[in-house]
C-alpha atoms as a printed R data frame, in Angstrom:
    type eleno elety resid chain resno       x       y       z
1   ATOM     1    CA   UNK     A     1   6.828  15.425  -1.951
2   ATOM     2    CA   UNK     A     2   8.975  11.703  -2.559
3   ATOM     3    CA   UNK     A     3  10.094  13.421  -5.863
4   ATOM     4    CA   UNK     A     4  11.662  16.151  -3.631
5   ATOM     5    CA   UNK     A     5  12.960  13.939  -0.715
6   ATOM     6    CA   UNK     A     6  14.552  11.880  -3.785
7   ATOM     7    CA   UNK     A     7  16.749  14.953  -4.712
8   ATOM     8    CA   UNK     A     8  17.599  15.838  -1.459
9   ATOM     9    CA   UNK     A     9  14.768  18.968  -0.871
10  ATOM    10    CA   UNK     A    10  14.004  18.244   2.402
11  ATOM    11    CA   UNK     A    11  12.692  22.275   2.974
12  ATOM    12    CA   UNK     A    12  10.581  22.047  -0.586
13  ATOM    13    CA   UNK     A    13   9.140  18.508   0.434
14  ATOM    14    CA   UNK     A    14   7.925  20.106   3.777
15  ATOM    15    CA   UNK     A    15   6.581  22.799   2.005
16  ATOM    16    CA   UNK     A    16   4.689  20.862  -0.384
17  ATOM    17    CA   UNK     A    17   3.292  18.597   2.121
18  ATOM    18    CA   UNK     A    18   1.675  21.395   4.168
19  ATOM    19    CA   UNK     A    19   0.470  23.248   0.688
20  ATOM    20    CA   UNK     A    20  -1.272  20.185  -0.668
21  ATOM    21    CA   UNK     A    21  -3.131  19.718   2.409
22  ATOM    22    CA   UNK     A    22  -4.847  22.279   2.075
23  ATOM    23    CA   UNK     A    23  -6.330  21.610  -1.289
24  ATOM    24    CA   UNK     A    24  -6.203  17.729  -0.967
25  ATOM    25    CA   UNK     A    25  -8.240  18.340   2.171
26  ATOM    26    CA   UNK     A    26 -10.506  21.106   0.769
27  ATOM    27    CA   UNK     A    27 -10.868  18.739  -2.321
28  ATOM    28    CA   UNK     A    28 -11.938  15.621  -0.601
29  ATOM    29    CA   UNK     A    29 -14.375  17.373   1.493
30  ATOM    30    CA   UNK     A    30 -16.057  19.063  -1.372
31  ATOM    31    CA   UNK     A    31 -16.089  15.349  -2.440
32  ATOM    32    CA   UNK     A    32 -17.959  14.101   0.095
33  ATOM    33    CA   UNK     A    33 -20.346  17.248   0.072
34  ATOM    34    CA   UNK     A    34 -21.480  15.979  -3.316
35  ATOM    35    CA   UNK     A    35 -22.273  12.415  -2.436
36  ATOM    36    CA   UNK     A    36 -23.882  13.472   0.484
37  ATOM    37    CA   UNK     A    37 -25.822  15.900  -1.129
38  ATOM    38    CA   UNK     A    38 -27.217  13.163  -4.164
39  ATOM    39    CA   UNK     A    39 -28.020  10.789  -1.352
40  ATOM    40    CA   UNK     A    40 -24.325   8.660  -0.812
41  ATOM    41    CA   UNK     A    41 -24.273   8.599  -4.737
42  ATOM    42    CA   UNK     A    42 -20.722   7.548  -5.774
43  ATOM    43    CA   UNK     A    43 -20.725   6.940  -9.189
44  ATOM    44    CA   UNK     A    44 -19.914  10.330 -11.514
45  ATOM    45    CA   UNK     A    45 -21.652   8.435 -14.656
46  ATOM    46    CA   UNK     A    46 -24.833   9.333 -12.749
47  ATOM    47    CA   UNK     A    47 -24.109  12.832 -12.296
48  ATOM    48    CA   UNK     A    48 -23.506  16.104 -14.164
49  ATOM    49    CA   UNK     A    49 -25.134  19.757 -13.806
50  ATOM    50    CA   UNK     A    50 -24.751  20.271 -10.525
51  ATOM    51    CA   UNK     A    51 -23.129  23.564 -10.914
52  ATOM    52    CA   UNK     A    52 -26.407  25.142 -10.509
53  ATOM    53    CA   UNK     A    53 -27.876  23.051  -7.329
54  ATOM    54    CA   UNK     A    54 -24.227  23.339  -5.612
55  ATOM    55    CA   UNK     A    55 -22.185  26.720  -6.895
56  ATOM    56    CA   UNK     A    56 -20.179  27.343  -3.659
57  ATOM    57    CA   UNK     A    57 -19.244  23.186  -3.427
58  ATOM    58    CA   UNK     A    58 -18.185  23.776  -7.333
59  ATOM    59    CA   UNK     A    59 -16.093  27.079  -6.649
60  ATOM    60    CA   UNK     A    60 -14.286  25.787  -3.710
61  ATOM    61    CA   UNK     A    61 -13.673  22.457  -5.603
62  ATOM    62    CA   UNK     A    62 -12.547  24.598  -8.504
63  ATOM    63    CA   UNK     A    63 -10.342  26.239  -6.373
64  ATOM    64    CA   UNK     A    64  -8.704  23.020  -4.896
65  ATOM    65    CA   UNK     A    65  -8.198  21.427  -8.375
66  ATOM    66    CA   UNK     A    66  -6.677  24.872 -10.202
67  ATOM    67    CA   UNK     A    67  -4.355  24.887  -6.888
68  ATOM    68    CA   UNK     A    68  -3.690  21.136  -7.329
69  ATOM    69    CA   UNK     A    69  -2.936  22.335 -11.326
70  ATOM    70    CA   UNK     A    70  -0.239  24.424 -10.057
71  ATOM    71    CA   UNK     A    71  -2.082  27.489 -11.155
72  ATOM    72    CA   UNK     A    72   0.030  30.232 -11.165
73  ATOM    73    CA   UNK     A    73  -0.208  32.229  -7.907
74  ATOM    74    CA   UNK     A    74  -2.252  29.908  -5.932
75  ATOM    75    CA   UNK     A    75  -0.205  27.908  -3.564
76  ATOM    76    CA   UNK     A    76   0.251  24.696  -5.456
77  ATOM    77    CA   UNK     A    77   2.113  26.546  -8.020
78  ATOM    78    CA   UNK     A    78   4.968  27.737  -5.430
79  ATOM    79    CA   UNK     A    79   5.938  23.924  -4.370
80  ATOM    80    CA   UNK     A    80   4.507  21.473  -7.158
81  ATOM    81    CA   UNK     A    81   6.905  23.555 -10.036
82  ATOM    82    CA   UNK     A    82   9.628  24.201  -7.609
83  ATOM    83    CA   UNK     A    83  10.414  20.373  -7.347
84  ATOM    84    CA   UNK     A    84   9.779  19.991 -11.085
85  ATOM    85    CA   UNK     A    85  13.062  22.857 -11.787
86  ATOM    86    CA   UNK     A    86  14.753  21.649  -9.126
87  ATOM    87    CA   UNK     A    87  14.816  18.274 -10.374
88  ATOM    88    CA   UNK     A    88  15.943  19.696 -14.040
89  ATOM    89    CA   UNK     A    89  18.040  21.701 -12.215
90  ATOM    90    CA   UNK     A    90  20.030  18.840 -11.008
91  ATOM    91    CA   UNK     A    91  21.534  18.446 -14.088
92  ATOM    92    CA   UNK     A    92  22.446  15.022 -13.860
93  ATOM    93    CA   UNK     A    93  19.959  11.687 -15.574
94  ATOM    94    CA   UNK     A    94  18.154  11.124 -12.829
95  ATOM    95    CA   UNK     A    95  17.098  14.534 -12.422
96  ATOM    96    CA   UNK     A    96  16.253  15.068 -16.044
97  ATOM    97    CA   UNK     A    97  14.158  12.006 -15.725
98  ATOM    98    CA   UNK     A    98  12.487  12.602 -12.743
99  ATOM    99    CA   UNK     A    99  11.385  16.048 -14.457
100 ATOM   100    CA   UNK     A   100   9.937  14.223 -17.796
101 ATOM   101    CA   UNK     A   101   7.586  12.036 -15.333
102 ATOM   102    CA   UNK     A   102   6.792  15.024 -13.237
103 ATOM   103    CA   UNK     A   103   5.891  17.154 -15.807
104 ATOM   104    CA   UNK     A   104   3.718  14.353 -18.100
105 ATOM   105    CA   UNK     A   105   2.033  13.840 -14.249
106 ATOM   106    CA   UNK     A   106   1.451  16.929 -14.384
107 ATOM   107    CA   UNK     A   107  -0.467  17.049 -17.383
108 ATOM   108    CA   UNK     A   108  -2.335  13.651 -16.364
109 ATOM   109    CA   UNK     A   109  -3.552  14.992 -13.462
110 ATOM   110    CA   UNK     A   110  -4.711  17.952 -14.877
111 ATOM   111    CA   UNK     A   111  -6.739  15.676 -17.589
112 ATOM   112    CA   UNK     A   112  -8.353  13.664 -14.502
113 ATOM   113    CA   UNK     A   113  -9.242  16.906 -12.279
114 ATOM   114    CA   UNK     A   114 -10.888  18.879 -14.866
115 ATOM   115    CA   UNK     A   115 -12.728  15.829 -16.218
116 ATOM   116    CA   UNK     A   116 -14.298  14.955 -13.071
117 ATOM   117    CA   UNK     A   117 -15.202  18.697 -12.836
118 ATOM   118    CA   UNK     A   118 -16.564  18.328 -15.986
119 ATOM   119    CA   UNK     A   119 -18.588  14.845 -15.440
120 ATOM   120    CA   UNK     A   120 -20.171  16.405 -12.149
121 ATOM   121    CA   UNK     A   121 -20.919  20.187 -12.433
122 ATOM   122    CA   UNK     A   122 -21.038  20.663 -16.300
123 ATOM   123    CA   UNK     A   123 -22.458  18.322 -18.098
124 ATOM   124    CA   UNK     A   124 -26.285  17.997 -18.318
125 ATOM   125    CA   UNK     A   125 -27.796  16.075 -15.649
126 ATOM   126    CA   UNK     A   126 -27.197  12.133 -15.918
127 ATOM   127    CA   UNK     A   127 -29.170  11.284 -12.376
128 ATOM   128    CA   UNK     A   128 -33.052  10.547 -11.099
129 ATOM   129    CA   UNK     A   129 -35.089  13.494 -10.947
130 ATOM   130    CA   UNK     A   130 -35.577  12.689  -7.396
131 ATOM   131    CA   UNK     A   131 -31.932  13.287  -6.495
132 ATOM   132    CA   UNK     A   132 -31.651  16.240  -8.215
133 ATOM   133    CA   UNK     A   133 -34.777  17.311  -6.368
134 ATOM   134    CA   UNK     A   134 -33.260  17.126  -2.611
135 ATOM   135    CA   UNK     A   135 -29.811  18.438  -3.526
136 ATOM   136    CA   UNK     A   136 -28.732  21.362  -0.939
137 ATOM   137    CA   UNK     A   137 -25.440  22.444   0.068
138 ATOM   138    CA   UNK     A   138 -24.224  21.605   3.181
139 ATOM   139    CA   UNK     A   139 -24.308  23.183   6.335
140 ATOM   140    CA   UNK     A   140 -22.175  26.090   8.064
141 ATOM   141    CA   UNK     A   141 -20.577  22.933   9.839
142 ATOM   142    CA   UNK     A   142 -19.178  21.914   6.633
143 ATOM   143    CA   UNK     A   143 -19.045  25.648   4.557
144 ATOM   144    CA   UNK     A   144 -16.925  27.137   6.870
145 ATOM   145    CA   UNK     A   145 -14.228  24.490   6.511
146 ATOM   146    CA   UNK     A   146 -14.769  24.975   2.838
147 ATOM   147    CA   UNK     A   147 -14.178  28.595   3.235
148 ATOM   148    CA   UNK     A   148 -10.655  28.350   5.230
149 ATOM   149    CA   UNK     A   149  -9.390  25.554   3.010
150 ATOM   150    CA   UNK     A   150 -10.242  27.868  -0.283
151 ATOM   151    CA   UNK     A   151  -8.679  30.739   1.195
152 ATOM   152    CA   UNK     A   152  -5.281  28.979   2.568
153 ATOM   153    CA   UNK     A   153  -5.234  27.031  -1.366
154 ATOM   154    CA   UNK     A   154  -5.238  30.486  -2.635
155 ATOM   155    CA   UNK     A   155  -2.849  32.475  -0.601
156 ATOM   156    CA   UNK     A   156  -0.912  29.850   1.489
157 ATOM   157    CA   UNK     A   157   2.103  29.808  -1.302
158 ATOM   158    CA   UNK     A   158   2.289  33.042  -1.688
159 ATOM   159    CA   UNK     A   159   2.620  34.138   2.293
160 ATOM   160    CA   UNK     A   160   4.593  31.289   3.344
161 ATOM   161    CA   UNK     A   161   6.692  30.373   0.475
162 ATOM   162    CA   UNK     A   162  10.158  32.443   0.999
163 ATOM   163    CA   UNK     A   163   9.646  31.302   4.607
164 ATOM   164    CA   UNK     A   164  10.376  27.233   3.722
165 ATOM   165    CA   UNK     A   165  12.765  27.861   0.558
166 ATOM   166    CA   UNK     A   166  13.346  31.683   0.191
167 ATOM   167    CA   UNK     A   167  17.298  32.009  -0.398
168 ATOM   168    CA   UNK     A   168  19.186  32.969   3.233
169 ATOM   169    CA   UNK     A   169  15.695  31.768   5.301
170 ATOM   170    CA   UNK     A   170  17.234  30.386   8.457
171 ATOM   171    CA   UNK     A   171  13.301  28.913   9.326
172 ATOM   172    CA   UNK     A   172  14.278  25.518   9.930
173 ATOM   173    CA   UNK     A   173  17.556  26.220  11.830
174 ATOM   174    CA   UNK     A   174  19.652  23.070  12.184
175 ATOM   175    CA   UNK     A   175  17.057  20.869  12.174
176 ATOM   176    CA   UNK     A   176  17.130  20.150   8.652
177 ATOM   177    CA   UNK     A   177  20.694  19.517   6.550
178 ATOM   178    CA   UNK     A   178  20.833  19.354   3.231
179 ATOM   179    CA   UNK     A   179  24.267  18.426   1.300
180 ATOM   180    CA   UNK     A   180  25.673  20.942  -0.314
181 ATOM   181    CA   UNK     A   181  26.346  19.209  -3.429
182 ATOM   182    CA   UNK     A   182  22.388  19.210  -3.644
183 ATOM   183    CA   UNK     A   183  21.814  22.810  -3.557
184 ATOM   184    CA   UNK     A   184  20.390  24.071  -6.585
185 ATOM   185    CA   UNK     A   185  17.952  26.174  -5.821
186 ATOM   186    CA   UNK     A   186  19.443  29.395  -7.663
187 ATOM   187    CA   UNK     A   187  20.164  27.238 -10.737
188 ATOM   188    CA   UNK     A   188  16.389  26.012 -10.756
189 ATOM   189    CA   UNK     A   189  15.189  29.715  -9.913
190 ATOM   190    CA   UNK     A   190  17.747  31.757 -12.256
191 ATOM   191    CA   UNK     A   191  18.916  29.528 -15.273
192 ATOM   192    CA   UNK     A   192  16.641  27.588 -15.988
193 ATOM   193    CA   UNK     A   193  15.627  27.956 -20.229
194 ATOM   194    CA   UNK     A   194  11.973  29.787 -19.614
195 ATOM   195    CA   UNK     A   195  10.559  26.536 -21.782
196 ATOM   196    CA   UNK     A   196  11.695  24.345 -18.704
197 ATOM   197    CA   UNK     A   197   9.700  26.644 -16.623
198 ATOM   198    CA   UNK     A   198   6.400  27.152 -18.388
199 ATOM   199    CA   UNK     A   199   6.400  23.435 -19.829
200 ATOM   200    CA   UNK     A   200   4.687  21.644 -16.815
201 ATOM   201    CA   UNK     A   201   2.369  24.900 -16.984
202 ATOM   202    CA   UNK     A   202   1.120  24.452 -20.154
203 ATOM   203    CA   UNK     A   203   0.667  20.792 -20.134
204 ATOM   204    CA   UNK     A   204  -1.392  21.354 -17.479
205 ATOM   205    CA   UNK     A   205  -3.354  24.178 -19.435
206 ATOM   206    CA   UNK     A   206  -3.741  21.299 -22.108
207 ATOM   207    CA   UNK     A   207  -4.764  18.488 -20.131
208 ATOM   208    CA   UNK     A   208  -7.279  20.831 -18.717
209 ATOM   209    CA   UNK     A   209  -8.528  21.793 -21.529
210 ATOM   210    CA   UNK     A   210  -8.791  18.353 -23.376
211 ATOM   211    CA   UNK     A   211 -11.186  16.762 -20.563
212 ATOM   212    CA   UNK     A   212 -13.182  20.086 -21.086
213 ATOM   213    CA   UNK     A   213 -13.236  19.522 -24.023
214 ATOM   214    CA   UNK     A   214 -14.079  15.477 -24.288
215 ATOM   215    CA   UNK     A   215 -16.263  15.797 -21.683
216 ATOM   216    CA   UNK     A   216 -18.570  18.639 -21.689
217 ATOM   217    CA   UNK     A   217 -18.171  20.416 -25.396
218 ATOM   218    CA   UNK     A   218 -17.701  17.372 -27.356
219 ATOM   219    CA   UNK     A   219 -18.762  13.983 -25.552
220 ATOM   220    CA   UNK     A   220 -19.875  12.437 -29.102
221 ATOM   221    CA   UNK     A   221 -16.246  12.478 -29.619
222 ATOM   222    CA   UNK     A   222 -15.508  10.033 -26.927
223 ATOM   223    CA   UNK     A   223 -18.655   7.666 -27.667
224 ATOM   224    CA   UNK     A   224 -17.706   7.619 -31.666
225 ATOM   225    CA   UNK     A   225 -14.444   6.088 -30.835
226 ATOM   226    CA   UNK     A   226 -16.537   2.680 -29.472
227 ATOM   227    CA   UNK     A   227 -18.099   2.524 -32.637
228 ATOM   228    CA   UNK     A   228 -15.334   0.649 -34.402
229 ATOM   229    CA   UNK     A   229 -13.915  -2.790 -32.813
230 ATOM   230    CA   UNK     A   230 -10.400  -1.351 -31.924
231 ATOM   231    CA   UNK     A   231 -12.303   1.314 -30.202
232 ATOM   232    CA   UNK     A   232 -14.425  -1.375 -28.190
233 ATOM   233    CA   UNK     A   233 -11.455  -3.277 -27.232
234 ATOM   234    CA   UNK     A   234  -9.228  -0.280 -26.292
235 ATOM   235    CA   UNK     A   235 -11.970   0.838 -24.061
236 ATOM   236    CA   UNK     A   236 -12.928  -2.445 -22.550
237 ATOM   237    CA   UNK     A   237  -8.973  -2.781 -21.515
238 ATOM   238    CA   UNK     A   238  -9.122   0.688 -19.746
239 ATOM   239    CA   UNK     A   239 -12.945  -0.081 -18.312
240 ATOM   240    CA   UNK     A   240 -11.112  -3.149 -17.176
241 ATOM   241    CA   UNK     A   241  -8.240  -1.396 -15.134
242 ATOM   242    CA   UNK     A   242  -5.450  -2.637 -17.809
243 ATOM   243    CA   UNK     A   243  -6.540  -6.133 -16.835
244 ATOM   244    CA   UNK     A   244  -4.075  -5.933 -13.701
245 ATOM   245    CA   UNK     A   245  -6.798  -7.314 -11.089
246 ATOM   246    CA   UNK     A   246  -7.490  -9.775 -13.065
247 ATOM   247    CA   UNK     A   247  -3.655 -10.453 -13.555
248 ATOM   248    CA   UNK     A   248  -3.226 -10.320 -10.042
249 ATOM   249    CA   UNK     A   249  -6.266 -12.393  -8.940
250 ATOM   250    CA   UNK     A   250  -5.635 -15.344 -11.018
251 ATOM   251    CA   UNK     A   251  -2.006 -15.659 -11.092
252 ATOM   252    CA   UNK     A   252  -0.617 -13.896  -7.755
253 ATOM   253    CA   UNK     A   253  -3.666 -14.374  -5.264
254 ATOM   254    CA   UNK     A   254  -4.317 -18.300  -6.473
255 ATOM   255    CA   UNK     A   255  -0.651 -18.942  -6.771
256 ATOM   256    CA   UNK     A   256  -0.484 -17.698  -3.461
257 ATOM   257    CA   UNK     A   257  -3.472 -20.062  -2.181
258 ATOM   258    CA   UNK     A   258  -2.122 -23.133  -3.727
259 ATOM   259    CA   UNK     A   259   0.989 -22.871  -1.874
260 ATOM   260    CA   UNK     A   260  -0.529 -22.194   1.802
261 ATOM   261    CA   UNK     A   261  -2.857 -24.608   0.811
262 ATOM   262    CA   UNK     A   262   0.499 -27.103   0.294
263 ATOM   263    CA   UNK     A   263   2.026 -25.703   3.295
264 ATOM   264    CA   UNK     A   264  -1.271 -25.987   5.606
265 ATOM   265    CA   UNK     A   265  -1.703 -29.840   4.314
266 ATOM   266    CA   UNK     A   266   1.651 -31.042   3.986
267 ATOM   267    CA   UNK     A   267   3.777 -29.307   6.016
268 ATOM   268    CA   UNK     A   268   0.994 -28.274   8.878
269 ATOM   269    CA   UNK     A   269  -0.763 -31.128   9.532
270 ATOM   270    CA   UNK     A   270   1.809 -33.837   8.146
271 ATOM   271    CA   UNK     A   271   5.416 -32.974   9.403
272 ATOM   272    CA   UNK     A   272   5.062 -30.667  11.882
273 ATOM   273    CA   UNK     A   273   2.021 -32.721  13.276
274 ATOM   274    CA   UNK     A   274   3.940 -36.008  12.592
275 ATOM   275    CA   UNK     A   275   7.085 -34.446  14.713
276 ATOM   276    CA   UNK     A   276   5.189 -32.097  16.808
277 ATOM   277    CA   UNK     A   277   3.180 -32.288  19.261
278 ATOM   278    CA   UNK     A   278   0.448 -34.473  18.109
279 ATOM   279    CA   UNK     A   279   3.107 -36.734  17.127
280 ATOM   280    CA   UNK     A   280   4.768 -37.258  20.372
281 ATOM   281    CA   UNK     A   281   1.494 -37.271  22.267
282 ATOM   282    CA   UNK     A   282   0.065 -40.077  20.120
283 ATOM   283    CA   UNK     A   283   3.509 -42.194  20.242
284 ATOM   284    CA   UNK     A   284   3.945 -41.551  24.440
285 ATOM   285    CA   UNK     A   285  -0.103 -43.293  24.509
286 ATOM   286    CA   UNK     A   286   1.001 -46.034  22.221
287 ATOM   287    CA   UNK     A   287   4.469 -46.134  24.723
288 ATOM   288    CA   UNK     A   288   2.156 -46.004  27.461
289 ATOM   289    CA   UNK     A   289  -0.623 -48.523  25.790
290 ATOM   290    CA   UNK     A   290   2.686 -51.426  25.413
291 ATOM   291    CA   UNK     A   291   3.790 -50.512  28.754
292 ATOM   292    CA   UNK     A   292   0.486 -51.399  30.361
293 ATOM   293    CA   UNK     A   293   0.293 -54.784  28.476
294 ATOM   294    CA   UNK     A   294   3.340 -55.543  30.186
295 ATOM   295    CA   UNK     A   295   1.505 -56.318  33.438
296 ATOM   296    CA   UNK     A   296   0.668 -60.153  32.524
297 ATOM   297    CA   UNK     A   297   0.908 -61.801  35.223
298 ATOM   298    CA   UNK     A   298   3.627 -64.338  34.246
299 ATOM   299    CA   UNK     A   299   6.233 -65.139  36.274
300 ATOM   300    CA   UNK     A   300   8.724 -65.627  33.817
301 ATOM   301    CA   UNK     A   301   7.937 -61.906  32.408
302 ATOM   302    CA   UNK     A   302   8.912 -60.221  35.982
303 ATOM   303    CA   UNK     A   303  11.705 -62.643  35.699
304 ATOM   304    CA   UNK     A   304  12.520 -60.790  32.636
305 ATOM   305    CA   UNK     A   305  12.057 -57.423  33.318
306 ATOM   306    CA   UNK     A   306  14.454 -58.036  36.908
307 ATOM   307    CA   UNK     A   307  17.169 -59.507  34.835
308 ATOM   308    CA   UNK     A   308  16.604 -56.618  32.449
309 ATOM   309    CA   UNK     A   309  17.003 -53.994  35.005
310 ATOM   310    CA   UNK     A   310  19.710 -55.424  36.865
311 ATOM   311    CA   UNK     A   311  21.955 -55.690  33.285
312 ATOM   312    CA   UNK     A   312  20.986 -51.688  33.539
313 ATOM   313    CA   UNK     A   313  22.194 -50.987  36.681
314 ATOM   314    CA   UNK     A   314  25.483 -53.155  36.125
315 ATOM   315    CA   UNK     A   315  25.650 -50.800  32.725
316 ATOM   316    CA   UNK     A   316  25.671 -47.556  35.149
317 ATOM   317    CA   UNK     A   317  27.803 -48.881  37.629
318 ATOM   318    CA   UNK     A   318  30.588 -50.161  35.111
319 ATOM   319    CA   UNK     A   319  30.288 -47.599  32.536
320 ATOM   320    CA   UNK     A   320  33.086 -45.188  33.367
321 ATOM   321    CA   UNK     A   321  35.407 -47.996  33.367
322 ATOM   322    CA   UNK     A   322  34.625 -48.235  29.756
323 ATOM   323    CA   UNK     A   323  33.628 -45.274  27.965
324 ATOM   324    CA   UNK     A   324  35.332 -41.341  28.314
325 ATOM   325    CA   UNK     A   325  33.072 -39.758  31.350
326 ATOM   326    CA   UNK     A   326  32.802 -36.366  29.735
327 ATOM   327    CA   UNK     A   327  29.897 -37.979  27.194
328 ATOM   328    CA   UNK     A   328  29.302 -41.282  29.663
329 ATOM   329    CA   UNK     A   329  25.990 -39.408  31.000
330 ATOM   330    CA   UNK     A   330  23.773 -38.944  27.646
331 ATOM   331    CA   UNK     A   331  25.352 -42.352  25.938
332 ATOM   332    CA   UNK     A   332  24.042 -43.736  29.503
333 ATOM   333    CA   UNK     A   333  20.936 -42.904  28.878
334 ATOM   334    CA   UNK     A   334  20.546 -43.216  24.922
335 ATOM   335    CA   UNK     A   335  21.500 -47.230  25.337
336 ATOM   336    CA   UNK     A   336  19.015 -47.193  27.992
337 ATOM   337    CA   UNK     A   337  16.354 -45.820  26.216
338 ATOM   338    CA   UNK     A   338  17.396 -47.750  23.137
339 ATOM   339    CA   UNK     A   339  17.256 -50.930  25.130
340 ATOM   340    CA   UNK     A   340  14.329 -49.811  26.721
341 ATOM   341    CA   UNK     A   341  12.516 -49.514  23.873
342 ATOM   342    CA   UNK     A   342  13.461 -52.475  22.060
343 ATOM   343    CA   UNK     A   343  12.497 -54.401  25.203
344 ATOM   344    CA   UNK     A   344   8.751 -52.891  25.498
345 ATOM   345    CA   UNK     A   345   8.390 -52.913  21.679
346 ATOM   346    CA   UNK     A   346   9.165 -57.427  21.280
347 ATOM   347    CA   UNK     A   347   7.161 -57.467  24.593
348 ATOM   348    CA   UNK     A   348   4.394 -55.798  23.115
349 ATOM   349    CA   UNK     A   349   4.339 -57.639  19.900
350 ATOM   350    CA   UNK     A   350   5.047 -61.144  21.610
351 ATOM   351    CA   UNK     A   351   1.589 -60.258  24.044
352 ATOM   352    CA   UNK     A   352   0.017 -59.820  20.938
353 ATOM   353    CA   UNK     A   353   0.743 -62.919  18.892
């Protein structure tokens, strides 16, 4: 669906969005049908042979992955290789590109779908004998969803196809504009080489066929390749995700830590607490704390602080005669703050000698 919206198939994107949720949705359900059915069992490793305790949840699942394959005539196959010819079609880099990746995706996901079919329904049974022993489809609740999704991953394409792209279909109106520059959907249906066209098709065939194969004919295969120590290591990096949590644990999410740690110690609680609030609270007490020790009773103190305040009001009174009114207001009271403070501050430290 992003691969179309990249080249400008708004009408194909729509159509493969609505296609694939059909079998996304019928395949996802079937998926939770099986754990439900093993008791909330996730793990596939502990599965295998269910093909004869759940044969309608393995049809309809079949169904959803061989439509997710873009299997010929079900309804995967009228968006998923659409994009894939338009995108060749383009004739330009990009496009070519876009189709390599598209079509080895193609054949990926057809390795992954068919081995998972392979791990759960055909192999021989890998759980408890319990399990197996309480395994039951689900419900009509759940098969009748099973049954609509099946039937609209089967036919969906083929009813609804030429109604979203068919050549002259006026469906969407003027709601949607496309560029003309970007229409190429005769060159992608009509000259097109007929390799171009079957390619993503037969990878998919192969993949398929290869996770069969690995998985359910020949598993020996797969184990003999841990036997060696190249083999060990190769499949400890892909047990191990390619190493890319542990990549991104230790060296994004600590990274990451250290520096709000930084920013929560230094920056939190020492400038912006030094500046901020906490700051100016504790300096107004310690104002207020030298103010109060100002009251000493002395005569020659109030003497002080009258002489002090009367050189203020002289300073207001006399200050426009002196300094360039449009600024005389805050200078007026910066000195007086500044001489303010100064004042309090010797007080303070001549109290406490």
């Amino acid at each position: 669906m992003v691969l179309a919206i990249g080249l400008s198939q708004y009408n194909v994107a729509l159509l493969h969005v609505i296609s694939h949720s059909f079998f996304k949705a019928l395949l996802f359900l079937a998926a939770g049908g099986v754990i439900h059915s093993l008791a909330d069992q996730q793990d596939i490793r502990k599965m295998g042979g269910l093909i004869k305790f759940l044969p309608f949840t393995y049809t309809v699942m079949l169904i959803g992955t061989l439509s997710l394959l873009a299997t010929p005539w079900l309804s995967g196959f009228y968006s998923k290789d659409l994009i894939l010819e338009l995108a060749y079609g383009a004739y330009s880099f990009s496009g070519t590109y876009a189709y390599i990746l598209g079509t080895i995706t193609a054949g990926l996901t057809a390795f992954y779908s068919f081995r998972l079919i392979s791990l759960v329904f055909l192999t021989v049974p890998n759980g408890t004998k319990s399990v197996y022993e309480n395994t039951h489809e689900a419900n009509w609740l759940v098969i009748i969803p099973f049954f609509i999704l099946a039937i609209f991953s089967i036919f969906f394409g083929y009813i609804f196809s030429d109604l979203f792209v068919g050549v002259g279909s006026d469906f969407f109106g003027n709601s949607l504009f496309i560029n003309p520059n970007n229409l190429s959907l005769i060159e992608a249906e009509f000259s097109l080489p007929l390799v171009i066209k079957l390619l993503p098709a037969l990878l998919s065939l192969f993949g398929a066929s290869l996770a069969v194969y690995l998985y359910h004919i020949n598993p020996e295969f797969i184990i003999s390749l841990t036997n060696t120590k190249l083999g060990r290591q190769f499949y400890t990096f892909l047990n191990g995700k390619y190493y890319f949590d542990i990549i991104y644990n230790q060296y994004i999410i600590a990274g990451g830590l250290k520096i709000g740690y930084t920013i929560s110690k230094v920056l939190d609680r020492g400038v912006i607490e030094f500046i901020g609030p906490y700051g100016f609270a504790a300096t107004l007490n310690q104002t207020a704390l030298s103010i109060s020790t100002s009251d000493s009773r002395i005569i020659s103190n109030y003497a002080n602080y009258i002489i002090f305040n009367a050189l203020c009001l002289i300073f207001l009174v006399f200050a426009p005669v002196l300094i360039d009114p449009s600024w005389l207001f805050e200078l007026r009271l910066l000195i007086i703050y500044i001489a303010a403070s100064i004042f309090v501050l010797l007080h303070s430290s001549h109290n406490l000698k």
